[in-house]
N, C-alpha and C positions, 0 to 999 in steps of 0.2 A: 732456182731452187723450188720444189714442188713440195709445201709442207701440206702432211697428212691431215683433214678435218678428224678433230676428236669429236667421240662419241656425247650424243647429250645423257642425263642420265637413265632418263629409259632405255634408250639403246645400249648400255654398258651393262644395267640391269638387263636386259634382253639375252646378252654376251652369256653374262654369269647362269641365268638359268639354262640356257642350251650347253654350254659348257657343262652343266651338271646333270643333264638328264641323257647326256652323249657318255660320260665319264666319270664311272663308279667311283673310283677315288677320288677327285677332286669334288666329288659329290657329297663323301664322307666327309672330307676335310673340310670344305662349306660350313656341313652343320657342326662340328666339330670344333672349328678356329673359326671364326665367322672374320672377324677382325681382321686375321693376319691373312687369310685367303684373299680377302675384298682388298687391303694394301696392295697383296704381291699382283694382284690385276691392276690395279690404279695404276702401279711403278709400270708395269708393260705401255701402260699408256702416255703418263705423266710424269710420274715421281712426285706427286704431290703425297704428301702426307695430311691422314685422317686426324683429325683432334684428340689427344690422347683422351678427352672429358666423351667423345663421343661412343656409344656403346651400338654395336652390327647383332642382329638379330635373323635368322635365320629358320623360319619354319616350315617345316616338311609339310604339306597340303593332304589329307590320308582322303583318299578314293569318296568316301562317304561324308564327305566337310566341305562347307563353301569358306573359303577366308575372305573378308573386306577388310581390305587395308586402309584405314581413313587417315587422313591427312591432320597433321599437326593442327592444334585450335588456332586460329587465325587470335593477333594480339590486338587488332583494331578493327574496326567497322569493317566492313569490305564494298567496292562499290558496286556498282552492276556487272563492269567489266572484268574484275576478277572474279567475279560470282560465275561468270561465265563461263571463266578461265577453267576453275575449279569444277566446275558442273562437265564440262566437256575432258577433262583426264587433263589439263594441261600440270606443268609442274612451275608452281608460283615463282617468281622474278627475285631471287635473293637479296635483289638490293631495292626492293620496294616499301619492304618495312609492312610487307600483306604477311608474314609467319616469322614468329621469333625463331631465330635460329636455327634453320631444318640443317638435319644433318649434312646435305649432298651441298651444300654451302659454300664455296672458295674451293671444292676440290676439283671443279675444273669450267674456267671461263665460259663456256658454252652453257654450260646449267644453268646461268644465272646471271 
């Protein structure tokens, strides 16, 4: 039996934006249904379901805007090694106790 490696979450993020700059409609329905869009992808992958307390946000980048997406505040100290983590793009260890509860969290063992 050859099981499929699931994506980590950048690469599912990755999925989702080329999906949406390939495909007008699912493009609309992105910034539209943020929520049920990112579910009805998860279930292709997983079927894990998103925390009904969690909220998906979606924003369109306009030609003339730089967006930083900065990372949840860290709830404790952090050490040099996550400083590092964090400095170089990585996406923090969910069960380290380095970020309260980031949303990509338990939706799929490989993120975390």
């Amino acid at each position: 039996m050859n099981e499929q490696k699931k994506p980590t979450w950048k690469e599912f993020e990755a999925q989702l934006i080329a999906k949406a700059v390939t495909d007008e409609t699912f493009r609309r329905e992105l910034i539209q249904n943020p929520k049920k869009v990112v579910q009805q992808e998860i279930d292709k992958e997983s079927g894990v379901k998103l925390p009904a307390e969690l909220e998906v946000k979606v924003i369109e980048q306009p030609a003339s805007t730089l967006v930083i997406v900065l990372p949840c505040i860290p709830v404790e100290t952090l050490s040099h090694d996550e400083l590092d983590q964090v400095a170089g793009g990585s996406v923090p260890n969910c069960n380290s106790g380095f970020a309260k509860n980031p949303p990509y969290c338990g939706l799929n063992p490989a993120w975390g």
